[in-house]
C-alpha positions as CSV (number, residue, x, y, z in Angstrom):
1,X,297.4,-117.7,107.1
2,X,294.6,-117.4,105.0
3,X,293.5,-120.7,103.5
4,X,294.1,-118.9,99.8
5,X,297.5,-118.2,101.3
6,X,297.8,-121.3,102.4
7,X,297.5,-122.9,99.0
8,X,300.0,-120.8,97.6
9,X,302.6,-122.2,99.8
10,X,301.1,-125.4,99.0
11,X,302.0,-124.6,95.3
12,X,305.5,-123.6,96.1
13,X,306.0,-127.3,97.8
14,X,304.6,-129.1,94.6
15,X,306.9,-126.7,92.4
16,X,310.1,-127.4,94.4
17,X,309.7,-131.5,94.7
18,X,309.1,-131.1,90.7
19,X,312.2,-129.4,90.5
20,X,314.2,-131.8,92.5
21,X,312.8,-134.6,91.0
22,X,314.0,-133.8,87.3
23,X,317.6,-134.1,88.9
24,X,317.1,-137.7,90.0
25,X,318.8,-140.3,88.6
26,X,318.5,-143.2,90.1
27,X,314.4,-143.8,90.7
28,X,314.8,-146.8,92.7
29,X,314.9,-148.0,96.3
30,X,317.0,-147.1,98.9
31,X,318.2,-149.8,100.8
32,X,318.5,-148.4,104.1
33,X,314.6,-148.3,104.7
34,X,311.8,-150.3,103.9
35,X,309.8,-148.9,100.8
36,X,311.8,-145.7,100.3
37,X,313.3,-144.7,97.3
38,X,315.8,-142.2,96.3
39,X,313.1,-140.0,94.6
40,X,311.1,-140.2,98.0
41,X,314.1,-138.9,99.5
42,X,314.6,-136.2,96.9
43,X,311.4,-134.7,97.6
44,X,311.2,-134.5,100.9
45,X,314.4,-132.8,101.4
46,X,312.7,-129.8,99.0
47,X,309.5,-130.2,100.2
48,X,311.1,-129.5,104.1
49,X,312.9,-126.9,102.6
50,X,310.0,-124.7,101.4
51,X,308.0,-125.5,104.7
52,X,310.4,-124.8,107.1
53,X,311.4,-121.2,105.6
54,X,307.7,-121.0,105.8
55,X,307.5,-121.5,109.6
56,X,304.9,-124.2,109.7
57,X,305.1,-127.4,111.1
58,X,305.3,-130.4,109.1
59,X,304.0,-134.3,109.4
60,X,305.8,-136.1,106.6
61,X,306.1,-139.7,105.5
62,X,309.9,-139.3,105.1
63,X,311.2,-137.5,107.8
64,X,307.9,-137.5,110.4
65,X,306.6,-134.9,112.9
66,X,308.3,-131.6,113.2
67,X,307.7,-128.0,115.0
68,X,304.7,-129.6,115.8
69,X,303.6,-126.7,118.8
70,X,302.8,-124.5,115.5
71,X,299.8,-123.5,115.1
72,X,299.2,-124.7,111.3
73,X,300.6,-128.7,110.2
74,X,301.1,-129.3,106.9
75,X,301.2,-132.8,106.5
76,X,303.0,-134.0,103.4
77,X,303.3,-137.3,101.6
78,X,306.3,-135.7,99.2
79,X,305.8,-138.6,97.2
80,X,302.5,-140.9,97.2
81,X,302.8,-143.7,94.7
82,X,306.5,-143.9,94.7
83,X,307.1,-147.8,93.3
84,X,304.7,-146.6,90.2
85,X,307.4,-143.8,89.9
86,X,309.9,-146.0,90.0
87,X,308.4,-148.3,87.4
88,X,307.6,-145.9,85.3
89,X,303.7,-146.0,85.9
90,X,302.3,-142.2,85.6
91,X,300.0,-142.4,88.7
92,X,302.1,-140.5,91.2
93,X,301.5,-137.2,93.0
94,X,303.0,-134.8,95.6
95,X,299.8,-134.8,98.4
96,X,299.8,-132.4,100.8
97,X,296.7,-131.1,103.5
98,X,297.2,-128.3,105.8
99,X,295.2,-128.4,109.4
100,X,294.4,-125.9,112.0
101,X,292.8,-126.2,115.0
102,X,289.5,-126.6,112.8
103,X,290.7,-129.5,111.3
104,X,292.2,-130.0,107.2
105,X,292.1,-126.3,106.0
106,X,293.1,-126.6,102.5
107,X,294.1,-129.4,100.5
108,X,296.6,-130.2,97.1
109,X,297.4,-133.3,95.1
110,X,299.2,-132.9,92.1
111,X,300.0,-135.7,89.3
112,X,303.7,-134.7,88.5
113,X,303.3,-137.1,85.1
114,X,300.1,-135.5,83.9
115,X,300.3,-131.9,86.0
116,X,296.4,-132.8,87.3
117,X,295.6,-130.7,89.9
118,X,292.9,-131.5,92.9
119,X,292.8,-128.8,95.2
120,X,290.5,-128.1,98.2
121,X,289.7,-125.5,100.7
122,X,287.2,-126.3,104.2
123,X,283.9,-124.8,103.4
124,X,284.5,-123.6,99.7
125,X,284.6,-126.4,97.2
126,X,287.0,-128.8,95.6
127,X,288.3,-128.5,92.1
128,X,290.2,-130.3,89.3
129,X,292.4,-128.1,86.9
130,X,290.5,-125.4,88.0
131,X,286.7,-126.9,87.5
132,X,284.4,-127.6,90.6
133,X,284.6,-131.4,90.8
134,X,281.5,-133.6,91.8
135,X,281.4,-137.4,92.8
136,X,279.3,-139.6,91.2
137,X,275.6,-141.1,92.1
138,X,276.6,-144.9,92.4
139,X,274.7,-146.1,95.5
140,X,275.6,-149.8,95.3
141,X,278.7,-151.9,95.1
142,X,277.2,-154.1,92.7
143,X,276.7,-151.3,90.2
144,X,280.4,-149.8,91.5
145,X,284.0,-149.6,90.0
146,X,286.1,-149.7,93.2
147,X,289.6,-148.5,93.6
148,X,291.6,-151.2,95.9
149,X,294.6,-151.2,97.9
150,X,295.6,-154.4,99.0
151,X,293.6,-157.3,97.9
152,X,290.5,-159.2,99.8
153,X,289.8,-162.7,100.3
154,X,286.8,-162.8,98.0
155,X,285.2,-160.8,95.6
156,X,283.1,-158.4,97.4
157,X,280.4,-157.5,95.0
158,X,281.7,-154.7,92.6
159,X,280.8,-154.6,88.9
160,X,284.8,-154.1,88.3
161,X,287.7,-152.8,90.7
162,X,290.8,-150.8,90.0
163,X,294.4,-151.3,91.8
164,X,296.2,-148.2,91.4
165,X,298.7,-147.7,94.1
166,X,299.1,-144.2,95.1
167,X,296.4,-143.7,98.1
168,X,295.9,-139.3,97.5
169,X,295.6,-139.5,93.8
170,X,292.2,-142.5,94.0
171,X,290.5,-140.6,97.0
172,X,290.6,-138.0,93.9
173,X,289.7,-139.8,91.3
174,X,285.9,-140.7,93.6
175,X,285.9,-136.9,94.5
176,X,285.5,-136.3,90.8
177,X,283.7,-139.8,89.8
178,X,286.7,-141.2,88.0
179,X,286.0,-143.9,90.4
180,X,283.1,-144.8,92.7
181,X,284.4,-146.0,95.9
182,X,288.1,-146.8,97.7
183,X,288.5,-149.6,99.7
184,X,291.5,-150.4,102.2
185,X,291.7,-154.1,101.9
186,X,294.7,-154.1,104.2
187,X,295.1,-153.3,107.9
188,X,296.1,-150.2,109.2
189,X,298.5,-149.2,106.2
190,X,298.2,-145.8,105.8
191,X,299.7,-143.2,107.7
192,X,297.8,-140.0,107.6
193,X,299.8,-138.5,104.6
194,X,298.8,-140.7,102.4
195,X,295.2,-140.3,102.5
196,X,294.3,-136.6,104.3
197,X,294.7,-134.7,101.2
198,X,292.7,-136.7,99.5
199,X,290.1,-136.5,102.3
200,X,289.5,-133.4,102.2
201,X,289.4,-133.0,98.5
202,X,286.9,-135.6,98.7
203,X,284.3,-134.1,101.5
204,X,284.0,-130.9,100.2
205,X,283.3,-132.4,96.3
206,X,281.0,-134.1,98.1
207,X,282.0,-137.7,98.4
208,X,281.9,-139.8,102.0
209,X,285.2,-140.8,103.7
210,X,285.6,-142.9,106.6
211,X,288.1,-145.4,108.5
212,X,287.0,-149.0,108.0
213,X,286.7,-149.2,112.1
214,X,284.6,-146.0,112.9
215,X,288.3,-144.5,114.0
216,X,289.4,-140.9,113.5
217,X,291.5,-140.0,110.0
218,X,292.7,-136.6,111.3
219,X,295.9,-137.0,113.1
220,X,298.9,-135.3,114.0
221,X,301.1,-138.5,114.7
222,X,304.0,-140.4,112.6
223,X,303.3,-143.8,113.9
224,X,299.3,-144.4,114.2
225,X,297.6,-145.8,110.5
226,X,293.8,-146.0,109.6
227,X,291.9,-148.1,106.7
228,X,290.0,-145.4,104.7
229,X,287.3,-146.2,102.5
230,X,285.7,-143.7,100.2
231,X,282.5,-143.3,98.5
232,X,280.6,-141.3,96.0
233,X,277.6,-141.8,98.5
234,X,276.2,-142.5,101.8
235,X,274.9,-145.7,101.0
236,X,277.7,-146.9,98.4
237,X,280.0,-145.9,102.0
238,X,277.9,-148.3,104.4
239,X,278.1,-151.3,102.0
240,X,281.7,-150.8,101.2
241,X,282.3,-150.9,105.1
242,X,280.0,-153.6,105.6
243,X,282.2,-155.2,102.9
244,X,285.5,-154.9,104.3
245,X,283.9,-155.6,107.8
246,X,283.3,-158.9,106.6
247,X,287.1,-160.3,106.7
């Protein structure tokens, strides 16, 4: 597939999860897994369904690694953000990042409250609703407002901070200089669908992403997890992983 192809299956996921989200009735967790909700489960079954009568393989948060011998992944957080969904706080998206041999081809996170759409493709841009998107020029953490996940020790410098809990939808929101910088303040929490759409969309805006401990962020497995931090530059990047060095 093409990567424009791509991203019109990509479109057909985001369509299906929003369809079988609107029959959900009961929002809430599961019971039977840590940190799963009915709603996660709800998309990932129509998610899966669009993929697989695609022929891809698939990395998802829900239901893991399958046909992974194929030669395109899409891996899929059906989801991200899924306890703000269930509280009724609209910062929750459906985040999805194909990869090839090359790496992330193409790249989609969608807002299903507000319909904002980041999209990406290796080599040719990232836009919001259809506009290029840029990050911003912040360069230090002292002149920075930081999107967190997790919590530090200390304060670590920033002129304000953010906590916004779904991982895809802030590495937007630096791509496009909404914020300046994300910082993992936890350990190895993210599995690669929460943060490779994001990544993408971010490097080819233009922003800096890395793992807190110099490790790689594309993957193809269900069980390993990385510390991303993202920033609007180079030099906002090495203080913010200087910072969360430091504990």
């Amino acid at each position: 597939m093409t990567a424009a192809q791509v991203m019109t299956l990509l479109d057909e996921v985001v369509e299906a999860v929003r369809t079988a989200l609107a029959g959900v009735g009961d929002w809430g967790l599961t019971g039977t897994k840590a940190g799963e909700h009915h709603s996660d489960l709800a998309a990932d079954a129509a998610a899966l369904g669009v993929l697989g009568r695609a022929g891809v393989g698939v990395l998802s948060e829900e239901s893991g690694l399958q046909e992974a011998e194929r030669p395109l992944l899409v891996v899929v957080d059906p989801l991200d953000g899924s306890t703000n969904a269930a509280q009724g706080i609209p910062w929750f998206a459906t985040s999805l990042c194909a990869v090839d041999a090359d790496g992330p081809l193409a790249a989609l996170v969608v807002n299903l409250v507000t319909g904002d759409r980041f999209e990406a493709r290796r080599g040719e841009g990232a836009w919001r609703n259809g506009l290029l998107i840029g990050p911003s020029s912040c360069t230090t953490v002292r002149q920075s407002i930081v999107g967190l996940s997790g919590f530090p020790p200390r304060w670590l410098g920033w002129r304000q901070y953010r906590a916004l809990g779904a991982a895809a939808l802030d590495l937007c929101a630096v791509a496009c200089g909404v914020l300046d910088g994300y910082l993992d303040c936890s350990r190895d929490a993210h599995g690669v669908w929460d943060y490779l759409g994001g990544l993408l969309v971010c490097r080819e805006a233009g922003a800096v992403v890395t793992d807190a401990f110099s490790r790689d962020l594309v993957l193809r497995s269900p069980d390993e997890k990385r510390t991303p931090i993202a920033a609007a530059t180079p030099a906002l990047l090495d203080d913010l992983v200087a910072a969360r060095r430091s504990f």
